[in-house]
Every structure is written in structure tokens, then in C-alpha cells.
C-alpha positions, 0 to 999 in steps of 0.5 A, a space after each residue: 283205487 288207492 292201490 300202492 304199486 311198489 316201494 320203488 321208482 316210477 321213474 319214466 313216463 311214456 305218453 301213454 302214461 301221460 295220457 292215463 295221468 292226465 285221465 286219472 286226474 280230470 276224473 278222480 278230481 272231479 269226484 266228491 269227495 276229491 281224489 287222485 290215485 295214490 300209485 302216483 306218489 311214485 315217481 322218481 322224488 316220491 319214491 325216494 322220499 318213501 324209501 326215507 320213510 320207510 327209514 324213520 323210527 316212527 314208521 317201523 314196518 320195513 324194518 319189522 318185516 325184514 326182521 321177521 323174515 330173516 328170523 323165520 325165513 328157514 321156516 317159511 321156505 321149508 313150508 314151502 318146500 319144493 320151491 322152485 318158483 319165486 315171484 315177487 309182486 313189487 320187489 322194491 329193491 328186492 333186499 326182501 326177497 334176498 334176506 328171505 332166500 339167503 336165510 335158509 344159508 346155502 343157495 338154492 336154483 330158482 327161478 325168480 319173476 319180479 313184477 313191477 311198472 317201473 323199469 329202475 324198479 326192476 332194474 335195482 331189484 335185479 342187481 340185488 336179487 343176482 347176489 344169490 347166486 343160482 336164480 334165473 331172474 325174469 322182470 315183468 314190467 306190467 301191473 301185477 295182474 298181467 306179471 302174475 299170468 305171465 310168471 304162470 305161463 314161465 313157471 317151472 314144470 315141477 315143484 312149487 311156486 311161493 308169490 311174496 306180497 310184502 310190505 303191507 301193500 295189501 293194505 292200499 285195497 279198500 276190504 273188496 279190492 283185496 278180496 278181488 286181488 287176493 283172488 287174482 293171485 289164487 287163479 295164478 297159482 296151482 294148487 299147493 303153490 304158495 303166497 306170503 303176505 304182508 300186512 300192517 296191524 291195527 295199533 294205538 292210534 298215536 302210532 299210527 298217526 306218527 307213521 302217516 304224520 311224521 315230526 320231521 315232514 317227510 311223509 308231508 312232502 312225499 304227499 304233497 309231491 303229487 302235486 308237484 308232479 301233476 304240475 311238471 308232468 300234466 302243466 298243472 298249476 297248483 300253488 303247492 305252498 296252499 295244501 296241506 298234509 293231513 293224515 286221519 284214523 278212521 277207527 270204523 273202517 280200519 284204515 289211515 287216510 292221508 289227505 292235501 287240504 287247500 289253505 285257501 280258495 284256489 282256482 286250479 287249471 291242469 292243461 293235459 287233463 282238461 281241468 279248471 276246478 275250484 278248491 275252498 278253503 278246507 277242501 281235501 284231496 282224498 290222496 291213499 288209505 292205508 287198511 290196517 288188520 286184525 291177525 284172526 282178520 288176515 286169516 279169515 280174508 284169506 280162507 275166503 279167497 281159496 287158501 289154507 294157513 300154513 304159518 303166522 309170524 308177528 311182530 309185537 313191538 311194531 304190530 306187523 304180520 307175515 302170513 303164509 298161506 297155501 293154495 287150495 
């Protein structure tokens, strides 16, 4: 459930996705403990306050990664030699995929799919990506599953294909989800096509915390925006000012949990859902999970999903992980 589409911009809604938000939170509210799905904290002021996040020194995997990839990049697309298919599943602002392919030094032809729901997304990621030179970008502004079958049907008819799965997004899949995702990914691929993969690892718990918590409050507000947003968006009228941010390690299922905790009792009504819930004091909104890993952990997931280790690059200082992985 709490899957995290992208770093970047869900900018626009059209009513159709109005009406699935407006489904979402009449449902997810009214389950125990509460919920709402955390791919909309990405709107367009959730987006931006995560890409500030993702600037903080308490939150050092976008760096981390970056770095792994420009330090290892001439590895990883040698491994993945011939590589002729390029498909990036949330690219962000696509700086992840350019530091890779411009790591190797002279440009390569590529043809590259970047998969995203969000139009800016796709569009931002395209601007950079362009700098390259000989790529031949395509955009799928879909869920990852639909862009993924529909890069299959346009890959090139010879060499390999790599999909990038960066950023730890692996890590908003409860374990089954991931396994179930991972496999989605697998059934797009031809045998000897490749994924890179991303992933967060397991580290004391005060850094984690500071990650999810941070002193200056950024990650608060990113959080405390969903409610904002269901206020604009769906004629909510939570009293933002009443929730507070809260984020959790919960060491038995490996994951940071962030939530919103009503200061106050607080009657709630949200005209496009159809909703009227009461919230107690202390009562939570169960808003991500963040699933944090093992390295043995990322290899063995993904050997059960049908592929075969080629590579693992970590990094020791901020406990992040790049694993490269064929199909089989």
C-alpha cells in the first residue's frame, strides 16, 4: 500500500484522480488503525519539500546513491553490456540515470523509457536526460507496471535492456508487495536483461530517526501536507495545526513508519469522499512505511524473484546499497 511513486511532481490532477483520492481516503480513513496512501504526499509542495529532504544532512541517500553510481557506473553498465534499453521507473529529475550513463565517459545510443504519473516529472527528467546526447528518450506517464509492459513492447530488438529502480523506492512495498513488484519487473524483462536497485539498509536507530524526523522540520511539514492537500483538493477541513508529526522504528518488521497524531479530539468532514470521522486525541494517521534491509536480505529477495547477482556496491558511511541483478 504505502508504495512511493517518485521523487518528483504530481503536479496535476484530472478528475479521474480526484475521484480515486477521494476513494482512497473515504477508504483508508476508515480502516483501523487509519491510513492514507503515501504516493499522495506527492503533490506539487509535497514533491518539492522531499526533494529538500532529500538535501538535508540527516537524510544522506540521495547523495549516498549518486555517489555509488558515479563511482561505480563504468562497472555496472559494463556488466550490463550490450546495453541498448534504458528504462528508469520514477526518474525524478533524471540526475541519476545522466551520472550513471555519463560515468562511462563517451555517449552511448540509447534508447531510454522514463516511467512516471507525473507529466513535470517526465517532463524535468527528459530536460536532463537530453544532455546525453545519443539517447532516444520515450515518457510513460502511467504506473510502473503499465510503463514497464509498455517499454517491452518498444525495446530495441537486440541487446539488453537494464530498468533502474533507484532511491530506495523498494523500500515503501511492505516484504510481499516487493516480492510481487520485483516479479512484475522480471515478466518485462527477457532473459539477460538487467535491473539496478536501490535500497536503504538497516542502520542505529537514531539515524534513522533523524532521517524520518529531522531538527529543522521539513520532513514534518512534507507529511503534514497530505492534509493540506485533502483540504484543497477533496473540501477537507482538518484543522492542520492539531496533527502532529511522528516517525517510529519499528525494529521487528524493519521499517520506519511516519505518522500524523491528532493533538485533540477533532471531527473531521471531507465533502469529495463522503466522510465524517471523528479523531481522539492521540489517535494516528498511519501515513508511509519506509522497509529498510539487510544486504545478504536484497540478494536473497531478489534470487526469489527470478534473478541472478551480478554486483553489490554499498556505501558504509550512510548504510546504502546498489545491487545489480540479471534475469534469468
Amino acid at each position: 500500500m504505502f508504495t512511493r511513486p517518485s521523487a518528483a511532481s504530481v503536479s496535476a490532477v484530472d478528475a479521474s484522480d480526484l475521484a480515486g483520492f477521494a476513494v482512497d481516503v473515504e477508504y483508508y480513513l476508515g480502516l483501523s488503525p487509519r491510513q492514507l496512501p503515501s504516493r499522495y504526499l506527492y503533490d506539487r509542495l509535497g514533491s518539492a519539500l522531499f526533494e529538500a529532504i532529500c538535501e538535508l544532512p540527516w537524510y544522506p541517500i540521495t547523495r549516498a546513491e549518486r555517489a555509488l553510481l558515479a563511482r561505480h557506473g563504468p562497472e555496472i553498465l559494463g556488466l550490463a553490456d550490450p546495453l541498448t534499453t534504458l528504462v528508469e521507473l520514477g526518474p525524478g529529475s533524471g540526475e541519476k540515470l545522466t551520472t550513471l550513463v555519463s560515468s562511462a565517459g563517451s555517449p552511448r545510443a540509447l534508447a531510454v523509457h522514463l516511467v512516471d504519473v507525473s507529466r513535470a516529472a517526465l517532463d524535468l527528467a527528459s530536460r536532463t536526460v537530453a544532455t546525453l546526447g545519443r539517447v532516444d528518450i520515450v515518457t510513460h506517464q502511467t504506473t510502473y507496471e503499465a510503463g514497464l509492459g509498455a517499454a517491452a513492447a518498444r525495446r530495441r530488438p537486440y541487446g539488453r535492456a537494464l530498468v533502474l529502480f533507484l532511491g530506495s523506492n523498494i523500500g515503501n512495498f511492505d516484504p510481499p508487495g516487493a516480492e510481487e513488484f520485483l516479479r512484475t519487473i522480471r515478466a518485462a524483462l527477457a532473459p539477460g536483461d538487467e535491473l539496478l536497485l536501490g535500497a536503504d539498509l538497516v542502520k542505529p536507530e537514531a539515524d534513522l530517526l533523524a532521517a524520518y524526523d529531522d531538527p529543522l522540520g521539513v520532513t514534518a511539514a512534507f507529511n503534514r501536507n497530505l492534509l493540506v492537500r485533502i483540504n484543497a483538493q477533496l473540501g477537507g477541513d482538518f484543522d492542520v495545526d492539531a496533527f502532529r508529526h511522528r516517525a517510529i522504528w519499528n525494529a521487528a518488521e524493519s521499517r520506519v513508519e511516519m505518522h500524523l497524531v491528532a493533538s485533540r479530539r477533532q471531527r473531521v468532514r471531507v465533502r469529495a469522499a463522503s466522510l465524517d470521522v471523528t479523531f481522539e486525541a492521540g489517535e494516528s494517521i498511519w501515513t508511509e512505511s519506509s522497509y529498510k534491509y539487510e544486504p545478504d536480505g536484497l540478494v536473497a529477495m531478489l534470487a526469489q524473484t527470478s534473478f541472478r547477482p551480478l554486483g553489490q556496491w554499498i556505501d558504509d558511511r550512510a548504510r546504502f546499497a546498489l545491487t545489480l541483478v540479471e534475469a534469468v
